[in-house]
PDB file of N, CA, C, O and CB in Angstrom:
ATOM      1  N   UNK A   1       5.722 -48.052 -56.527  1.00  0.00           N
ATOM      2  CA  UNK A   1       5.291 -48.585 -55.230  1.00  0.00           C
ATOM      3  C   UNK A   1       6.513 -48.961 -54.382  1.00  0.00           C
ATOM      4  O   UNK A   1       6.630 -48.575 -53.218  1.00  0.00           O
ATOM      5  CB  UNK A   1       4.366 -49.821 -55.425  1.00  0.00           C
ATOM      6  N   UNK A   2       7.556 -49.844 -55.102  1.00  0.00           N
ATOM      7  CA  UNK A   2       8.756 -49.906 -54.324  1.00  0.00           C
ATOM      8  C   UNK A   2       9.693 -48.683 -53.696  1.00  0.00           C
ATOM      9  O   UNK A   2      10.361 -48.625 -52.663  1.00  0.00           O
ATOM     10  CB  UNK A   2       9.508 -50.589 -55.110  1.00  0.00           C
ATOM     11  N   UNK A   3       9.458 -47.747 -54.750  1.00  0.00           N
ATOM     12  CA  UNK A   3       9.871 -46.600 -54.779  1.00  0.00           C
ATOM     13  C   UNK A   3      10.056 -45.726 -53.038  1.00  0.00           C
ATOM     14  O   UNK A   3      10.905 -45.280 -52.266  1.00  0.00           O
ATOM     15  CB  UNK A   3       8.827 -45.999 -55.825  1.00  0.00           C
ATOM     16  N   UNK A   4       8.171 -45.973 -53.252  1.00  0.00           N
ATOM     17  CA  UNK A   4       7.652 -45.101 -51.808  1.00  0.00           C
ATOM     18  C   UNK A   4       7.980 -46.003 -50.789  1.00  0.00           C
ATOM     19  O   UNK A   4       8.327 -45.465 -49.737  1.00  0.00           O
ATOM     20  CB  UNK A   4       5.904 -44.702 -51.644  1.00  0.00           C
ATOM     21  N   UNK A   5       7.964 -47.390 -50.811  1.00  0.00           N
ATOM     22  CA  UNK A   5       8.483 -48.103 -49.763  1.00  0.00           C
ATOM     23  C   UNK A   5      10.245 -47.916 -48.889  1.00  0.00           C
ATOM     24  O   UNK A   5      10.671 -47.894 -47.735  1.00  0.00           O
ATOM     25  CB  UNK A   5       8.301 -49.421 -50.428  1.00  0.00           C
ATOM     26  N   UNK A   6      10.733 -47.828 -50.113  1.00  0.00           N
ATOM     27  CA  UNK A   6      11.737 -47.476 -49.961  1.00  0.00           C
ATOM     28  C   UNK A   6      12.021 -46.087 -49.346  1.00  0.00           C
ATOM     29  O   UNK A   6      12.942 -45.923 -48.547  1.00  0.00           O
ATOM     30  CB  UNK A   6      12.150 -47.693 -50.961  1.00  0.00           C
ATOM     31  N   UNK A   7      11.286 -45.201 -49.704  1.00  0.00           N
ATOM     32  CA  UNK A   7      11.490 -43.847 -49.128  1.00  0.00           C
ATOM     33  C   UNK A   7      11.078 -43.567 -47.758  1.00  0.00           C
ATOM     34  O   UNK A   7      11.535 -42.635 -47.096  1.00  0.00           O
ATOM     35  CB  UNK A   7      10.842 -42.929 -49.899  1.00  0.00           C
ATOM     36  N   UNK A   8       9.856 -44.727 -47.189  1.00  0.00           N
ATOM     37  CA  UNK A   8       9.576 -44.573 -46.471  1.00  0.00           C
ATOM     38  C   UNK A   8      10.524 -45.223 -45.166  1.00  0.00           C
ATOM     39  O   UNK A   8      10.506 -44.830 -44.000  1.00  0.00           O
ATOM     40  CB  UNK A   8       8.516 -44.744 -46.788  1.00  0.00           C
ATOM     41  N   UNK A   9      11.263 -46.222 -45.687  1.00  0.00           N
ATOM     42  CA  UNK A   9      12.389 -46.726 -44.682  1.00  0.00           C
ATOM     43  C   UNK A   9      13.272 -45.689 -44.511  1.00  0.00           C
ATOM     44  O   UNK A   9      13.565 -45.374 -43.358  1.00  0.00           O
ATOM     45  CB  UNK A   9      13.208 -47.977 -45.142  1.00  0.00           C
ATOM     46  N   UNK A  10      13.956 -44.846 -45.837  1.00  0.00           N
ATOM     47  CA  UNK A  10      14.692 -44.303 -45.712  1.00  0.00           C
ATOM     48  C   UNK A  10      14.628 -42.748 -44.470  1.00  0.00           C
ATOM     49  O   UNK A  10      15.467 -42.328 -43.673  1.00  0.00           O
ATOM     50  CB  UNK A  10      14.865 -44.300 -46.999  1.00  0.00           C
ATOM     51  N   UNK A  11      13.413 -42.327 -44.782  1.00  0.00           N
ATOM     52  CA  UNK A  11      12.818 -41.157 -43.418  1.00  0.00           C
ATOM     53  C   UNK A  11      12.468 -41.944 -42.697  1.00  0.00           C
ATOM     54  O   UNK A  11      12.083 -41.302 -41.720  1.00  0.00           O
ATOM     55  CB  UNK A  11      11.552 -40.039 -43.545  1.00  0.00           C
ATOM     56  N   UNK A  12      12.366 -42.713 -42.554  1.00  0.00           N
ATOM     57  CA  UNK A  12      12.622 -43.079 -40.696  1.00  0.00           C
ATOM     58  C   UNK A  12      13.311 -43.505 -40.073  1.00  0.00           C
ATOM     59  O   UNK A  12      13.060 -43.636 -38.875  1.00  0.00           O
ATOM     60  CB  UNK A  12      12.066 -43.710 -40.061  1.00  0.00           C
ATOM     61  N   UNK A  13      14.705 -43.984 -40.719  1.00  0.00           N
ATOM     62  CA  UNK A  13      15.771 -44.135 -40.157  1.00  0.00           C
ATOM     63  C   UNK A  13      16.534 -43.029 -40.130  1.00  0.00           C
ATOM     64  O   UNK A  13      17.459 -43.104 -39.320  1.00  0.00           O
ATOM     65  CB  UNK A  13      16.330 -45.053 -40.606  1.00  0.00           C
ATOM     66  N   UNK A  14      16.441 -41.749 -40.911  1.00  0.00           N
ATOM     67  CA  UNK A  14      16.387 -40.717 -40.896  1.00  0.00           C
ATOM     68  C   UNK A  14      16.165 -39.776 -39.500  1.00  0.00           C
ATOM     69  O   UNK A  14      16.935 -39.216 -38.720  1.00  0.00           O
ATOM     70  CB  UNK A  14      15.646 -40.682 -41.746  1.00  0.00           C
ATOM     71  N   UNK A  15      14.840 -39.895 -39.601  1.00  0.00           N
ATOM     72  CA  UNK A  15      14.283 -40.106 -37.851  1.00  0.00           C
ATOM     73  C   UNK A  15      15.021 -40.276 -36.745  1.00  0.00           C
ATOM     74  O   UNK A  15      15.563 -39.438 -36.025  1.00  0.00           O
ATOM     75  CB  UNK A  15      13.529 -41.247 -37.602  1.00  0.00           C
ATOM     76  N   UNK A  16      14.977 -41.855 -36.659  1.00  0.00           N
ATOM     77  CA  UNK A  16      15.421 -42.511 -35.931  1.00  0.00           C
ATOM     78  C   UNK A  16      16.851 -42.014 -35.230  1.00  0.00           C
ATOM     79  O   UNK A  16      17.174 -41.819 -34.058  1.00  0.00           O
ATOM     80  CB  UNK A  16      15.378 -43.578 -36.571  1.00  0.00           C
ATOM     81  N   UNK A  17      17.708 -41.877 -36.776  1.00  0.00           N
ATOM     82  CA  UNK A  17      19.273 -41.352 -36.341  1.00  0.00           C
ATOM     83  C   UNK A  17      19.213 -40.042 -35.630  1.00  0.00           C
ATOM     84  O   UNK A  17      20.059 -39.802 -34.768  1.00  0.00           O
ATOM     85  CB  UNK A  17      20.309 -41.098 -37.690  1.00  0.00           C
ATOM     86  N   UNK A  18      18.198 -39.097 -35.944  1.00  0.00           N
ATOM     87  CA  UNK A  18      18.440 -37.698 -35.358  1.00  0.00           C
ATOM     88  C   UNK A  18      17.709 -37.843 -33.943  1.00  0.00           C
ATOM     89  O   UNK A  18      17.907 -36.997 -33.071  1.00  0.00           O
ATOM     90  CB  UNK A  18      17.770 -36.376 -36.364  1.00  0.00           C
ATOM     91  N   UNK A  19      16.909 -38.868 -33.749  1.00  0.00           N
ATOM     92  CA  UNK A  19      16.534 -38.801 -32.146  1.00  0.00           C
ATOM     93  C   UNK A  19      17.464 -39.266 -31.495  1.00  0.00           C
ATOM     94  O   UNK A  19      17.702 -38.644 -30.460  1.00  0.00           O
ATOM     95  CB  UNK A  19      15.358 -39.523 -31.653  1.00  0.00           C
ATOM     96  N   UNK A  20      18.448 -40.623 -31.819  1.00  0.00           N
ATOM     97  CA  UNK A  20      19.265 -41.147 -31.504  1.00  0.00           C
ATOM     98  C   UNK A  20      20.208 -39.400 -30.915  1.00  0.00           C
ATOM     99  O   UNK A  20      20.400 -39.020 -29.759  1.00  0.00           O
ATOM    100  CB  UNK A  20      19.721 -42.281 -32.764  1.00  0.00           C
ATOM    101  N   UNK A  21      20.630 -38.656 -32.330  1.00  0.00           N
ATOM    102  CA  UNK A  21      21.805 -37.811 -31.703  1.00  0.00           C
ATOM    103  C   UNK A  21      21.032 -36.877 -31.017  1.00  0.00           C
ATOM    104  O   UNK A  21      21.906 -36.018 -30.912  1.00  0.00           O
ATOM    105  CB  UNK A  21      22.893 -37.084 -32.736  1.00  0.00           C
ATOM    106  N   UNK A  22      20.364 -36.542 -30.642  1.00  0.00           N
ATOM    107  CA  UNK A  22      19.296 -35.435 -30.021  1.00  0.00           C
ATOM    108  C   UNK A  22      19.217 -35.872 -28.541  1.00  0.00           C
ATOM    109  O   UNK A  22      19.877 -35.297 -27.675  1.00  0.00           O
ATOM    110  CB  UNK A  22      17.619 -35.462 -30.793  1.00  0.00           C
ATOM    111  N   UNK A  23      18.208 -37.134 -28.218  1.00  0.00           N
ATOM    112  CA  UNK A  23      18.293 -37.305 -27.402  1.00  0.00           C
ATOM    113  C   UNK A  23      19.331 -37.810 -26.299  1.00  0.00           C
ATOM    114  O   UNK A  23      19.495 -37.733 -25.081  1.00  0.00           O
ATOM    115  CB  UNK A  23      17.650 -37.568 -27.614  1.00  0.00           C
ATOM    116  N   UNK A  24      20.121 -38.544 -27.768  1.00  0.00           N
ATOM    117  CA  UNK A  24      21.612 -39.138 -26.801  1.00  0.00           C
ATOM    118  C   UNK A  24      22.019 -37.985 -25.708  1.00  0.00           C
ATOM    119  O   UNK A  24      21.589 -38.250 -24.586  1.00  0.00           O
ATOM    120  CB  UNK A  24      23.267 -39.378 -27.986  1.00  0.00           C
ATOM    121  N   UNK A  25      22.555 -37.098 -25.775  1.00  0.00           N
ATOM    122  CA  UNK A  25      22.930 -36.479 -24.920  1.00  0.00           C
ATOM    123  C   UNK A  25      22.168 -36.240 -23.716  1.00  0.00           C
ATOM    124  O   UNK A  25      22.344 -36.371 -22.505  1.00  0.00           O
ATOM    125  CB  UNK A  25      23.240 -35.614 -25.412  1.00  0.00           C
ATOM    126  N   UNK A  26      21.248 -35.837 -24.502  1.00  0.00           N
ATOM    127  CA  UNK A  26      20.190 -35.610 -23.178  1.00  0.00           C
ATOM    128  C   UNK A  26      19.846 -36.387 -22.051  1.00  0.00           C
ATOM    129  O   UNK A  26      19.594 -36.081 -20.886  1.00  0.00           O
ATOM    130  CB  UNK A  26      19.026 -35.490 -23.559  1.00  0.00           C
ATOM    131  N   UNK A  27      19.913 -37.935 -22.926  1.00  0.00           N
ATOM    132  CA  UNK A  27      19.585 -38.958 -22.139  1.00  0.00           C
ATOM    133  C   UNK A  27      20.743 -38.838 -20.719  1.00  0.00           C
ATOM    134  O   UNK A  27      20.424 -39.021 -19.544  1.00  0.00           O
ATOM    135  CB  UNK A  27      19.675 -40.407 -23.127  1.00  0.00           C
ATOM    136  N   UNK A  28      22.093 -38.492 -21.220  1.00  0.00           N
ATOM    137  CA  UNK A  28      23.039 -38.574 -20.035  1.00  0.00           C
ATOM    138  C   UNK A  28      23.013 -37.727 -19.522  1.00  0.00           C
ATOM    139  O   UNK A  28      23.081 -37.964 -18.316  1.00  0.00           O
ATOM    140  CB  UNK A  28      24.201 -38.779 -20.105  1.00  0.00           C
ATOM    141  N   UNK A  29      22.940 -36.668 -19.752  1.00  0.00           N
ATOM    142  CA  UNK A  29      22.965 -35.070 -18.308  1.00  0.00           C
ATOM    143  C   UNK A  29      21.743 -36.362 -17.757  1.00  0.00           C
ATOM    144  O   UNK A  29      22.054 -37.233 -16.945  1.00  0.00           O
ATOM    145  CB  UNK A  29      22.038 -32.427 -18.905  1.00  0.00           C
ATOM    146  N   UNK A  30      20.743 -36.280 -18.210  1.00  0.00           N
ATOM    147  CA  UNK A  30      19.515 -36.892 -17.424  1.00  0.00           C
ATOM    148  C   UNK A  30      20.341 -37.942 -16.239  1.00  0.00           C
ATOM    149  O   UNK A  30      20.499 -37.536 -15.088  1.00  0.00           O
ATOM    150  CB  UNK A  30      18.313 -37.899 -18.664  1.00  0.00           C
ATOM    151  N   UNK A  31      20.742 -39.066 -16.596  1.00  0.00           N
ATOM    152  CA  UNK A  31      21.154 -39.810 -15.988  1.00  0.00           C
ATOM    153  C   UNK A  31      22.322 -39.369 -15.288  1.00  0.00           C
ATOM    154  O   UNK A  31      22.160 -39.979 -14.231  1.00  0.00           O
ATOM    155  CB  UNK A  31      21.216 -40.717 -16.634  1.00  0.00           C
ATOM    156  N   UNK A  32      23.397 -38.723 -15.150  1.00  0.00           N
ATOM    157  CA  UNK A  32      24.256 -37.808 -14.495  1.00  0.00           C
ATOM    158  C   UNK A  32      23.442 -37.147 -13.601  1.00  0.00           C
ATOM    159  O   UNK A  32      23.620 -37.510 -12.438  1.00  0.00           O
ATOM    160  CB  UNK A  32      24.960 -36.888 -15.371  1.00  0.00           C
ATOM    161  N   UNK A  33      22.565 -36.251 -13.773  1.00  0.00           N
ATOM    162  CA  UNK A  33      21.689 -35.592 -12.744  1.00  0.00           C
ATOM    163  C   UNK A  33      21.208 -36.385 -11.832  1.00  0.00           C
ATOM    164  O   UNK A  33      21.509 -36.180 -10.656  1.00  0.00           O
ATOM    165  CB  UNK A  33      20.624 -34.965 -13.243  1.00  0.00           C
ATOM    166  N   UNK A  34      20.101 -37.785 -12.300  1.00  0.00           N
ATOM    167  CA  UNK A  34      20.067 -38.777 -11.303  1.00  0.00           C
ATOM    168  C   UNK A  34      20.918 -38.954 -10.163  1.00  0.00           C
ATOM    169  O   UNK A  34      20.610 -38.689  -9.001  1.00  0.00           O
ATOM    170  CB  UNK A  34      20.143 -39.763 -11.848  1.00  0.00           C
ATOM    171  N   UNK A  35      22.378 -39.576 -10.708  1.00  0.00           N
ATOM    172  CA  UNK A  35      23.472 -40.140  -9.937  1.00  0.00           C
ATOM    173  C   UNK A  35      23.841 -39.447  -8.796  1.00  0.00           C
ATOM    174  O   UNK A  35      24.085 -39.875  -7.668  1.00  0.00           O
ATOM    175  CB  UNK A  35      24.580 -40.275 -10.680  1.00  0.00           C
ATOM    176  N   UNK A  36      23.855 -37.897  -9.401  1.00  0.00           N
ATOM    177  CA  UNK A  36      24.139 -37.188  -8.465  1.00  0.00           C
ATOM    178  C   UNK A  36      22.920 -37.025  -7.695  1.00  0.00           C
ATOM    179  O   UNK A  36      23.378 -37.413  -6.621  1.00  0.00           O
ATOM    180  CB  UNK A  36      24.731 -36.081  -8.881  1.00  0.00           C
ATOM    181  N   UNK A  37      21.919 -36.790  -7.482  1.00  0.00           N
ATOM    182  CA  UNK A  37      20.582 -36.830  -7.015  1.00  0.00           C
ATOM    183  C   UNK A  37      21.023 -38.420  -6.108  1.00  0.00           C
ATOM    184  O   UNK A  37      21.319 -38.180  -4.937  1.00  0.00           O
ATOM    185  CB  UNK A  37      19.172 -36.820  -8.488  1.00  0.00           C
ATOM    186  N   UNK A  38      21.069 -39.355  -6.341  1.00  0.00           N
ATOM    187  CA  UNK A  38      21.387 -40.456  -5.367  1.00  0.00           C
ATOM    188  C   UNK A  38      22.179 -40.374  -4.741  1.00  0.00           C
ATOM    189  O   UNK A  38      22.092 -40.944  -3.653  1.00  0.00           O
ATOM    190  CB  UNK A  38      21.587 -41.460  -5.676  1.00  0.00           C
ATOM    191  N   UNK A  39      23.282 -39.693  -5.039  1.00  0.00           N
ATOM    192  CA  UNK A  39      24.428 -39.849  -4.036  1.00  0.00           C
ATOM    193  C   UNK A  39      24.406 -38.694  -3.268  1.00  0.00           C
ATOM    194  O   UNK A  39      25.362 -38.455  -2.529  1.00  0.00           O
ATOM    195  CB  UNK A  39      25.835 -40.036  -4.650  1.00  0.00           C
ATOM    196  N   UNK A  40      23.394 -37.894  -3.337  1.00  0.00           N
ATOM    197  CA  UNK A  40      23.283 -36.898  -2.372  1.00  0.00           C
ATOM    198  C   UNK A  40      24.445 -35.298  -2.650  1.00  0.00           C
ATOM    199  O   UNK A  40      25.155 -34.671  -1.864  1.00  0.00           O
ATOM    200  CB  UNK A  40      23.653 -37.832  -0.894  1.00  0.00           C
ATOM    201  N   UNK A  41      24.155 -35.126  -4.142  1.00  0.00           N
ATOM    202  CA  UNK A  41      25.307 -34.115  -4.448  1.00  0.00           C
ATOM    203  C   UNK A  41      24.677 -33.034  -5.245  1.00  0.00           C
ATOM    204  O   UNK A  41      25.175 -31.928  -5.459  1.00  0.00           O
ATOM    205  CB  UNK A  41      26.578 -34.772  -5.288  1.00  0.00           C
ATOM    206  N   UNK A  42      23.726 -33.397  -5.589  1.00  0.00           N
ATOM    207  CA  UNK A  42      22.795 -32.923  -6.581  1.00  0.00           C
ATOM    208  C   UNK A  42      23.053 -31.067  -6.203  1.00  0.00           C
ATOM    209  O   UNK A  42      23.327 -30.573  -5.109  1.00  0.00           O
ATOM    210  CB  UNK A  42      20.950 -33.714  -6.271  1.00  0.00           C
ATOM    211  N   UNK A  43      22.938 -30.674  -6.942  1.00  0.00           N
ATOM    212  CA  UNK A  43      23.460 -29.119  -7.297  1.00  0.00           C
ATOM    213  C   UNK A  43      22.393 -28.252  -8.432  1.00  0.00           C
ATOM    214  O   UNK A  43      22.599 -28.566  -9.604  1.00  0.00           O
ATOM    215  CB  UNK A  43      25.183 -29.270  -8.115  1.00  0.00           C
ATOM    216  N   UNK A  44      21.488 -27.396  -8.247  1.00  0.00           N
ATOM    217  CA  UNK A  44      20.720 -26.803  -9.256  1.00  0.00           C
ATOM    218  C   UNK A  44      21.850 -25.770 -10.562  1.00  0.00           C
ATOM    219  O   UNK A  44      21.562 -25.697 -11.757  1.00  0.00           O
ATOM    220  CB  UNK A  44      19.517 -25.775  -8.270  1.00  0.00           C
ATOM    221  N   UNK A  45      22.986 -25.149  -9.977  1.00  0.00           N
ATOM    222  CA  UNK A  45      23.855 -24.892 -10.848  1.00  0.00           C
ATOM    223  C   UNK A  45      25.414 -25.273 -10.477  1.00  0.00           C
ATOM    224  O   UNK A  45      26.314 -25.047 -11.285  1.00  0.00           O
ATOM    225  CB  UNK A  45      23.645 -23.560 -11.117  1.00  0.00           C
TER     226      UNK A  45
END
C-alpha cells in the first residue's frame, strides 16, 4: 500500500517536471509574442 503511494507521488512529479520543461518554453515565446503585440511590433514571421 505504501508502495503504490509512493509510486503515485513519484509519476506525478514526474508529470509535473515534464510540463514544467514543455510548457516552460512555450510559456515565453507566448509572453514575448504578447510584448511585442503591446508595443506595437508584433510580426507573423
Amino acid at each position: 500500500m505504501i508502495q503504490l503511494l509512493f509510486l503515485v507521488l513519484f509519476a506525478k512529479g514526474i508529470v509535473a517536471l515534464l510540463l514544467m520543461v514543455y510548457i516552460g518554453p512555450l510559456r515565453e515565446l507566448v509572453m514575448k509574442g504578447l510584448d511585442q503585440v503591446k508595443w506595437g511590433k508584433f510580426q507573423l514571421l
